[in-house]
PyMOL Python script that loads the backbone (N, CA, C, O; Angstrom):
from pymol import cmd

cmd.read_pdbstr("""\
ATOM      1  N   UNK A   1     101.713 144.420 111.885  1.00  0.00           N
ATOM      2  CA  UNK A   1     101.342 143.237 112.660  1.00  0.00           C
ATOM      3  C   UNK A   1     100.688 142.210 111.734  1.00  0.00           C
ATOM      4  O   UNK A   1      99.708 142.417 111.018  1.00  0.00           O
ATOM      5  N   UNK A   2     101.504 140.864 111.877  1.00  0.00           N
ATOM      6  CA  UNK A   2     100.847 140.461 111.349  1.00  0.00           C
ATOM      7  C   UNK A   2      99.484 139.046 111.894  1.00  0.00           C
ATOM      8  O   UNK A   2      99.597 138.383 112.925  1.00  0.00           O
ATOM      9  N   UNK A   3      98.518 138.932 111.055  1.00  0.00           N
ATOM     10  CA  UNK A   3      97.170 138.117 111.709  1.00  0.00           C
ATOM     11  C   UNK A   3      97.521 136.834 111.203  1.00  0.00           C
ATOM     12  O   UNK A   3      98.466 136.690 110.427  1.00  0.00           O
ATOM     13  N   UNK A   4      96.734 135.795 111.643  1.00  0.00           N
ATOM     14  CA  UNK A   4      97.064 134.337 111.478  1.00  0.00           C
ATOM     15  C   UNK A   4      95.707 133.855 111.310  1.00  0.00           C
ATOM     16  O   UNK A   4      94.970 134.322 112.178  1.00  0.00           O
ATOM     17  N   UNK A   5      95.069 133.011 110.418  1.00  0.00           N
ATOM     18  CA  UNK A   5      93.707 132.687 110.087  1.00  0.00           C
ATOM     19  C   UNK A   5      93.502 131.609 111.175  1.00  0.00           C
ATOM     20  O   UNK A   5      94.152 130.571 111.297  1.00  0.00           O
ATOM     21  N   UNK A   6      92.288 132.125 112.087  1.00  0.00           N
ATOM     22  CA  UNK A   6      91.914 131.474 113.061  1.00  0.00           C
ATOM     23  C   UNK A   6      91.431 130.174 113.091  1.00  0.00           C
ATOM     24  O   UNK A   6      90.983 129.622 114.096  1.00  0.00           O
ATOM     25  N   UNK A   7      91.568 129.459 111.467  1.00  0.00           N
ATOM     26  CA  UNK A   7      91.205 128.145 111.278  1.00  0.00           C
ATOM     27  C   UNK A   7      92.278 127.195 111.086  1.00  0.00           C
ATOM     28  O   UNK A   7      92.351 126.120 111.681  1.00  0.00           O
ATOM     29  N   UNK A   8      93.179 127.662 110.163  1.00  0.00           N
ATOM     30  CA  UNK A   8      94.668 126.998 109.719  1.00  0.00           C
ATOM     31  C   UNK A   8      96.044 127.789 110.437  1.00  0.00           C
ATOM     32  O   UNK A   8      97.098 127.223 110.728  1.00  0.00           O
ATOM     33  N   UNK A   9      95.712 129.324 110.645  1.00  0.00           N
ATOM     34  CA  UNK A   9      97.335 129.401 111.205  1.00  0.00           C
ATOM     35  C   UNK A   9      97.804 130.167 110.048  1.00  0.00           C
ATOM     36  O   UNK A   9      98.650 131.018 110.322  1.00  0.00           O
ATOM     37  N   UNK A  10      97.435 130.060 108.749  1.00  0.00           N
ATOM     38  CA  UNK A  10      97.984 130.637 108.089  1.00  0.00           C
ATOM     39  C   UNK A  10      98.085 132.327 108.026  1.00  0.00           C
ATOM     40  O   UNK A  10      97.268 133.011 108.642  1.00  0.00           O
ATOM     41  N   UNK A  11      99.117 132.903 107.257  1.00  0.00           N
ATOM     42  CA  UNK A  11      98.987 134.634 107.275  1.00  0.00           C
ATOM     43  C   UNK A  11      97.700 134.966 106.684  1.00  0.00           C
ATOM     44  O   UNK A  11      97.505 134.690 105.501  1.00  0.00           O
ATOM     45  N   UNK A  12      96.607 135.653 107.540  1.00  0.00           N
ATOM     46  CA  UNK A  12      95.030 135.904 107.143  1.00  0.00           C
ATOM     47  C   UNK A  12      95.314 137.155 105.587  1.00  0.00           C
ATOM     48  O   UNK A  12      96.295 137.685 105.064  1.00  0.00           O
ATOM     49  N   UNK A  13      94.062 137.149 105.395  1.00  0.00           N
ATOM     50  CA  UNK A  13      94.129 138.116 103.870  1.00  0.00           C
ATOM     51  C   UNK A  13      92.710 139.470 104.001  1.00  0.00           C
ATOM     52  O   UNK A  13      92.469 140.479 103.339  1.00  0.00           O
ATOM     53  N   UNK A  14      91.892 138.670 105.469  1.00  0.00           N
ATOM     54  CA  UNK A  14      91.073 139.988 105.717  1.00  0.00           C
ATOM     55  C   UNK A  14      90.429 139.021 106.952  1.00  0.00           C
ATOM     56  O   UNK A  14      90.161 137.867 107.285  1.00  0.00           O
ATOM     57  N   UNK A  15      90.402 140.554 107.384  1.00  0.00           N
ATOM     58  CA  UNK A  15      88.797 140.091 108.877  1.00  0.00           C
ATOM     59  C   UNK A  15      88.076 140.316 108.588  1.00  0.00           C
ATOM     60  O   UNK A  15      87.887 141.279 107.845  1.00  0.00           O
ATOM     61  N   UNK A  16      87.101 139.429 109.079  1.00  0.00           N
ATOM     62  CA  UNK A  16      85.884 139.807 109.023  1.00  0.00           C
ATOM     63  C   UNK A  16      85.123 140.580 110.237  1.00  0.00           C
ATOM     64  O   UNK A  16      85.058 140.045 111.344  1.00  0.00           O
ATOM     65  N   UNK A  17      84.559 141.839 109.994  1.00  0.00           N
ATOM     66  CA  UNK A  17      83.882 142.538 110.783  1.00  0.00           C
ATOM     67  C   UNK A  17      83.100 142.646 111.763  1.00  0.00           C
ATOM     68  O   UNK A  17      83.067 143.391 112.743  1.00  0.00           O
ATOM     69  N   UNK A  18      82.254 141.533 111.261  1.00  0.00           N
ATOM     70  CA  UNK A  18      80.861 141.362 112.115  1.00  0.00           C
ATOM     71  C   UNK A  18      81.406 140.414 113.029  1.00  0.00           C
ATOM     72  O   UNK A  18      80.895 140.632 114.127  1.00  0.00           O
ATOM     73  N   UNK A  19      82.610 138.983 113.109  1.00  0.00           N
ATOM     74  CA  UNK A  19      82.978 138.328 113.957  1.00  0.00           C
ATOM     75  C   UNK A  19      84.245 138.451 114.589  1.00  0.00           C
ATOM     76  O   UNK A  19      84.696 137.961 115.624  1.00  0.00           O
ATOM     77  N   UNK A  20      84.815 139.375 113.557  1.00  0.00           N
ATOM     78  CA  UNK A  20      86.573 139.837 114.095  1.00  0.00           C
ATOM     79  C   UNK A  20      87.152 138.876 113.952  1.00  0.00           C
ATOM     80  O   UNK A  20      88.153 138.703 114.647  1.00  0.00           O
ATOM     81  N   UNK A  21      86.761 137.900 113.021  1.00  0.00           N
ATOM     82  CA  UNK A  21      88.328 136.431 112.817  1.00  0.00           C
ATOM     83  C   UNK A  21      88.519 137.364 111.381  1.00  0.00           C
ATOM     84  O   UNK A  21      87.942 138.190 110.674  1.00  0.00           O
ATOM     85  N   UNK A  22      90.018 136.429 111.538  1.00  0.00           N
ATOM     86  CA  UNK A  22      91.043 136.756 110.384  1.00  0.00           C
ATOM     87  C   UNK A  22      91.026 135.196 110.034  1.00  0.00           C
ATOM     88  O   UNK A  22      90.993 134.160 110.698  1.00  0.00           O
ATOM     89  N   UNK A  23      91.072 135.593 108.377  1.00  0.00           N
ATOM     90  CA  UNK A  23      90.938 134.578 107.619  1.00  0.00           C
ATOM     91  C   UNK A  23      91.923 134.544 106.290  1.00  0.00           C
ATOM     92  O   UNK A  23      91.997 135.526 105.551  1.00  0.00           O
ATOM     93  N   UNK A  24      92.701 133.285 106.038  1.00  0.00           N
ATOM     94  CA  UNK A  24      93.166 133.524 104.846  1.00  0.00           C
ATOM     95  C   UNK A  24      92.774 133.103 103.614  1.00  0.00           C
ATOM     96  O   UNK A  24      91.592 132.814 103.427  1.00  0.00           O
ATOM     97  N   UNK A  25      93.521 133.029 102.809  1.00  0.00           N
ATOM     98  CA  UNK A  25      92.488 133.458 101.196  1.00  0.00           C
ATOM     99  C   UNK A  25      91.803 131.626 100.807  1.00  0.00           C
ATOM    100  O   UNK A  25      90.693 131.395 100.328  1.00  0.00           O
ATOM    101  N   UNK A  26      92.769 130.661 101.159  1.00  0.00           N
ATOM    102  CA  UNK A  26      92.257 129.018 100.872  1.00  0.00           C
ATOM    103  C   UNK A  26      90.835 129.082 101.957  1.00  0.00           C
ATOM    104  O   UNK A  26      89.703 128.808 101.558  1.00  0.00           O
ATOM    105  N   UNK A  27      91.064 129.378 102.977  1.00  0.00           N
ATOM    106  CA  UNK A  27      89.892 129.493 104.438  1.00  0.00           C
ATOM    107  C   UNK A  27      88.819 129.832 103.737  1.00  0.00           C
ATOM    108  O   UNK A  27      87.851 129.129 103.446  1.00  0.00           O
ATOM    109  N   UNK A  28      89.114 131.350 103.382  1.00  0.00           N
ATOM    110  CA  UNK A  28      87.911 132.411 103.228  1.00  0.00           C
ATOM    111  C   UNK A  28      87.131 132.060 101.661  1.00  0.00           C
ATOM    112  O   UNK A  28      86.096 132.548 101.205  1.00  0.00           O
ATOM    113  N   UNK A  29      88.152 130.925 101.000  1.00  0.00           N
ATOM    114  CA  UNK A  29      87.265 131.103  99.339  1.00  0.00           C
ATOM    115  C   UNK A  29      86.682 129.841  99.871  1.00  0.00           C
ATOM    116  O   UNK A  29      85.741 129.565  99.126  1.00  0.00           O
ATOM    117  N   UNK A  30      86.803 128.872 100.883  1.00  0.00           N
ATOM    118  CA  UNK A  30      86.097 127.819 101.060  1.00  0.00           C
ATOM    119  C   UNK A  30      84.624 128.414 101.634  1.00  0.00           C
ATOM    120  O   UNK A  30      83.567 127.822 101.413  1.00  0.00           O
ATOM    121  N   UNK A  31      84.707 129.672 102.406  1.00  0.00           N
ATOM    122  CA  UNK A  31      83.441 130.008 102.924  1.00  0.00           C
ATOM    123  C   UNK A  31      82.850 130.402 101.833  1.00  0.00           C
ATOM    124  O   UNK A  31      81.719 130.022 101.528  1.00  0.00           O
ATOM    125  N   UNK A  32      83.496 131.141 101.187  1.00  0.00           N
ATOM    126  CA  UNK A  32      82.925 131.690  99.925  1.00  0.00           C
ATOM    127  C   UNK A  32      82.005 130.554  98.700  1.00  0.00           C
ATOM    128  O   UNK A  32      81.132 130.997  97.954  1.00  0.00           O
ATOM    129  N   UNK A  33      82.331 129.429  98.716  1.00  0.00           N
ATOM    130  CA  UNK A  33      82.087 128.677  97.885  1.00  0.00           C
ATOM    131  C   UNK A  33      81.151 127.332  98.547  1.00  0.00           C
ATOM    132  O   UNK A  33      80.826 126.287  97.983  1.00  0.00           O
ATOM    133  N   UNK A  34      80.843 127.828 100.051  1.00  0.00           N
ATOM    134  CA  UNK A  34      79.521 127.077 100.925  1.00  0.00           C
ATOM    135  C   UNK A  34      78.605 127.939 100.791  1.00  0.00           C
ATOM    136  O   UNK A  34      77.459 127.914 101.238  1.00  0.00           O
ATOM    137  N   UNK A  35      79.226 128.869 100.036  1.00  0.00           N
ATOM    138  CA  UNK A  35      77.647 129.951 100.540  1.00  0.00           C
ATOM    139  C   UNK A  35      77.371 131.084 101.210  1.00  0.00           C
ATOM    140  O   UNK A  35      76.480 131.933 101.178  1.00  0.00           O
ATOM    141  N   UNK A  36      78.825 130.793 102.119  1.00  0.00           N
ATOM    142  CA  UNK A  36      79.005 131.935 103.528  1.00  0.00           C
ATOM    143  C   UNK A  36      79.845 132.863 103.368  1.00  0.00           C
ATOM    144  O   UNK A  36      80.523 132.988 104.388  1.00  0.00           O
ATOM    145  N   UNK A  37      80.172 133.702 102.427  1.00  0.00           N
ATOM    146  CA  UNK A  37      81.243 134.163 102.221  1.00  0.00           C
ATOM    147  C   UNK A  37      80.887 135.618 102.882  1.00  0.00           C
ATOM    148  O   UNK A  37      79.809 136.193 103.029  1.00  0.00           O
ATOM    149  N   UNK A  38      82.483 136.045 103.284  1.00  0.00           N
ATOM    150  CA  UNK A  38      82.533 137.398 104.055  1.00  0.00           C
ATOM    151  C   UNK A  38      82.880 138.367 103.043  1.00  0.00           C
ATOM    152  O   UNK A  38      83.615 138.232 102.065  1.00  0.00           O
ATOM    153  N   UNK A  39      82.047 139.644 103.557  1.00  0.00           N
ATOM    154  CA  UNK A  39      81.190 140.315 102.851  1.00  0.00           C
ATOM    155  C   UNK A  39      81.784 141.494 103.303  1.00  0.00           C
ATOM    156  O   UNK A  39      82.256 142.256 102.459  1.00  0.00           O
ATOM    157  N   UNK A  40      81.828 141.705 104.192  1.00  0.00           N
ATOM    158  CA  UNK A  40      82.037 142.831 105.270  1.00  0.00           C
ATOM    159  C   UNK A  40      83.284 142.651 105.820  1.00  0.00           C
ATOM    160  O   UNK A  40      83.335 141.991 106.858  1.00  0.00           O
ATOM    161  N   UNK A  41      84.600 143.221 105.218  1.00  0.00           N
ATOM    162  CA  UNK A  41      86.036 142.972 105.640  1.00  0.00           C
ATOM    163  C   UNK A  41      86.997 143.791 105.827  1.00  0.00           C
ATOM    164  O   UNK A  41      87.009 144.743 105.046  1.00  0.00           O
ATOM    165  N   UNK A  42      87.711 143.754 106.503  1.00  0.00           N
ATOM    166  CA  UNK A  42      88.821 144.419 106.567  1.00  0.00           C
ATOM    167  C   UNK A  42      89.983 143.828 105.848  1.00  0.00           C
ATOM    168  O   UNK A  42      90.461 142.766 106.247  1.00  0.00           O
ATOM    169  N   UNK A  43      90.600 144.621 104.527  1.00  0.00           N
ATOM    170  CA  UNK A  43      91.620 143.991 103.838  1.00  0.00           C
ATOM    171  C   UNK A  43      92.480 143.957 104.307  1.00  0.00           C
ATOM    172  O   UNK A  43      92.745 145.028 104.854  1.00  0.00           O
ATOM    173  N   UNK A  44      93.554 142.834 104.493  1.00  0.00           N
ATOM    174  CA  UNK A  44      94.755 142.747 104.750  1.00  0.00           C
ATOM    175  C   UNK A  44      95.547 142.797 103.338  1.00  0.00           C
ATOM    176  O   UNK A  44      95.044 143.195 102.288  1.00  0.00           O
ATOM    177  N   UNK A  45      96.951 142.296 103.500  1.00  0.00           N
ATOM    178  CA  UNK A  45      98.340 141.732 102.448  1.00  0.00           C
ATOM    179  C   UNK A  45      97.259 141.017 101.796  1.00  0.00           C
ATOM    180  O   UNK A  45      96.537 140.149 102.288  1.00  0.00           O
ATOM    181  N   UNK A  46      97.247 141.397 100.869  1.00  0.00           N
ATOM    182  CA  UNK A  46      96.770 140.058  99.657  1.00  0.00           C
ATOM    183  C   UNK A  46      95.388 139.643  99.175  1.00  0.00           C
ATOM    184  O   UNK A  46      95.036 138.849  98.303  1.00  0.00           O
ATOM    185  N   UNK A  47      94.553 140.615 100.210  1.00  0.00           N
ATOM    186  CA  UNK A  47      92.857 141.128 100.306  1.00  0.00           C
ATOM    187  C   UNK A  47      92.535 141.038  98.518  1.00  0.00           C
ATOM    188  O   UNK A  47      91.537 140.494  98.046  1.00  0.00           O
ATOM    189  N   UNK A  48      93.534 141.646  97.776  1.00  0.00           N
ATOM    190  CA  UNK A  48      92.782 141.423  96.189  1.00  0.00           C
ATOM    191  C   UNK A  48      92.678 140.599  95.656  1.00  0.00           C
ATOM    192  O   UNK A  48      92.143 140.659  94.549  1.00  0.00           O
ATOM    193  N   UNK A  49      93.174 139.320  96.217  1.00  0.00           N
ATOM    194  CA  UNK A  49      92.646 137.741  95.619  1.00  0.00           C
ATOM    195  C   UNK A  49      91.236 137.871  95.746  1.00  0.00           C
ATOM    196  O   UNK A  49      90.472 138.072  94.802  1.00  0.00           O
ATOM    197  N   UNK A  50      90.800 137.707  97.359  1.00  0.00           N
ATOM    198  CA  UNK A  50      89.194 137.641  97.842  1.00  0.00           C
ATOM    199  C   UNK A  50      88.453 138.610  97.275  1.00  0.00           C
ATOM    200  O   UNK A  50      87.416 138.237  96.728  1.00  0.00           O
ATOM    201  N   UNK A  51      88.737 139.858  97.262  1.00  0.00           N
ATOM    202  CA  UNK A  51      88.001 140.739  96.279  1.00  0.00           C
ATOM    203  C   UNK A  51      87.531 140.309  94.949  1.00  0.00           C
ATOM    204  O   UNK A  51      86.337 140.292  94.652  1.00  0.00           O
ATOM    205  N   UNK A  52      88.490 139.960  94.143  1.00  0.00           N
ATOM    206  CA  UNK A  52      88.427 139.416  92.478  1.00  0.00           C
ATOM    207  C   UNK A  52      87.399 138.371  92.709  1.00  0.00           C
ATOM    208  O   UNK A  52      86.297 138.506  92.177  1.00  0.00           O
ATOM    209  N   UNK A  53      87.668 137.307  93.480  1.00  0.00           N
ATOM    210  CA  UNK A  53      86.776 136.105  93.774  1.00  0.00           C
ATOM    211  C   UNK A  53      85.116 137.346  93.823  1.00  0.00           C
ATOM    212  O   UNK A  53      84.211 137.526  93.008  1.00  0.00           O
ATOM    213  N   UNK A  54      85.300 137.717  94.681  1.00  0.00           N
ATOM    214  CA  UNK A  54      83.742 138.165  95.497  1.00  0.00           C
ATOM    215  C   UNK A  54      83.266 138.824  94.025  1.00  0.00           C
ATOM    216  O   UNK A  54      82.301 138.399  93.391  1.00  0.00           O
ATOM    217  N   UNK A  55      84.142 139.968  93.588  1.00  0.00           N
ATOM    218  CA  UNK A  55      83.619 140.009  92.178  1.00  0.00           C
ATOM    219  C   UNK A  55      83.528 139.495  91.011  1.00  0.00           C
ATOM    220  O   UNK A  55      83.212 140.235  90.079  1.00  0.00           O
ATOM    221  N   UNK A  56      83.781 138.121  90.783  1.00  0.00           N
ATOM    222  CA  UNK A  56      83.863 137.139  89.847  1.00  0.00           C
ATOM    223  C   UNK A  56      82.193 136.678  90.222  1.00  0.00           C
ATOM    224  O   UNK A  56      81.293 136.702  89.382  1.00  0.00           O
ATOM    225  N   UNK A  57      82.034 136.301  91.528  1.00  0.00           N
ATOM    226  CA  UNK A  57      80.911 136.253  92.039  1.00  0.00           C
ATOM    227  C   UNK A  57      80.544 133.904  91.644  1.00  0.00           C
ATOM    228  O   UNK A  57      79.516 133.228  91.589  1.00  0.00           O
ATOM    229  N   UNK A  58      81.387 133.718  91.557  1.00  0.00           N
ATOM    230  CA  UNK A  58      81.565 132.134  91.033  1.00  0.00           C
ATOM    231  C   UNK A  58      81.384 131.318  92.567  1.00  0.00           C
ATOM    232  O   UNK A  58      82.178 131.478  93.494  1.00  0.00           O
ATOM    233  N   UNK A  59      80.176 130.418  92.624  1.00  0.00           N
ATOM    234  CA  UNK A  59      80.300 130.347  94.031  1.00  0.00           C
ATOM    235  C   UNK A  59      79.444 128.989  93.331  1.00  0.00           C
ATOM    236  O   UNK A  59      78.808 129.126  92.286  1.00  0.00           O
ATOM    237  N   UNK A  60      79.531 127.637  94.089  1.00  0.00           N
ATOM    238  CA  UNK A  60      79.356 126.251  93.838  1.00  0.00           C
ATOM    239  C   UNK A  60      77.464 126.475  94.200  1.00  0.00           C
ATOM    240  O   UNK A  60      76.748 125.860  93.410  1.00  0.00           O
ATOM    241  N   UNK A  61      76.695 127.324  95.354  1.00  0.00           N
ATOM    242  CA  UNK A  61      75.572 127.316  95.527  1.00  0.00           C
ATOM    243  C   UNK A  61      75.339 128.162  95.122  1.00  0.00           C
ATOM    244  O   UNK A  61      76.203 129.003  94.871  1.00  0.00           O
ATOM    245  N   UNK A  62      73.301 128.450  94.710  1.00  0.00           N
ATOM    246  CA  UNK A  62      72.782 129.303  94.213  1.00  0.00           C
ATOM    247  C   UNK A  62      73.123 130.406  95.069  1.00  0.00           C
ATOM    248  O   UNK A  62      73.874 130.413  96.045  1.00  0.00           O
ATOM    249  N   UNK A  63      72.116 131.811  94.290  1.00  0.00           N
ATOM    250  CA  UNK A  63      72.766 133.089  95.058  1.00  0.00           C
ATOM    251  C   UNK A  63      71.096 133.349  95.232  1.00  0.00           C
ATOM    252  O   UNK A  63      70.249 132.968  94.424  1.00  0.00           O
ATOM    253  N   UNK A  64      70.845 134.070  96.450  1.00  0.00           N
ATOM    254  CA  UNK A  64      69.563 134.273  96.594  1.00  0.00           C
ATOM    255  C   UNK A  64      69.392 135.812  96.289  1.00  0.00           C
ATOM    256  O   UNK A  64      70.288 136.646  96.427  1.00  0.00           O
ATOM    257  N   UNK A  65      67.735 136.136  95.729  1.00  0.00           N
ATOM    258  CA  UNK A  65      67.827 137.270  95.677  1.00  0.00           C
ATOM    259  C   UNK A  65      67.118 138.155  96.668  1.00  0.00           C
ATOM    260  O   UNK A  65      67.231 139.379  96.593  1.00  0.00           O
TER     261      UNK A  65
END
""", "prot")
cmd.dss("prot")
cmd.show_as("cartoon", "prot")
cmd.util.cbc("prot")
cmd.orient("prot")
C-alpha cells in the first residue's frame, strides 16, 4: 500500500508516530531543517534518504541540548 504525504500528495518516505501523517522526503527535510524534524518513524520506500539526513544531523537552526 502505498501512502501519500499529507502535505503535497506526494509518495510519503515515513510516518510519523506520534501524529500518524506520512510524509515525503522534500516535506519531511523541510521539517527537518525548521527545527521540527521527525524523530520517531515508521520507514517507508526510500526512508534511507531521511535517515542519512537525521544522521548527517545538518539542520539550518541550533540543536538544543
Amino acid at each position: 500500500m502505498q501512502h501519500a504525504c499529507g502535505t503535497c500528495g506526494q509518495p510519503a518516505v515515513i510516518i510519523d508516530r506520534d501524529t500518524r501523517s506520512p510524509w515525503c522526503l522534500p516535506c519531511a527535510t523541510d521539517l527537518f531543517r525548521t527545527g521540527d524534524p521527525v524523530t520517531d518513524y515508521l520507514p517507508l520506500d526510500g526512508a534511507e534518504a531521511y535517515a542519512d539526513l537525521l544522521a548527517r544531523g545538518t539542520s539550518s537552526t541550533l540543536r538544543f541540548r
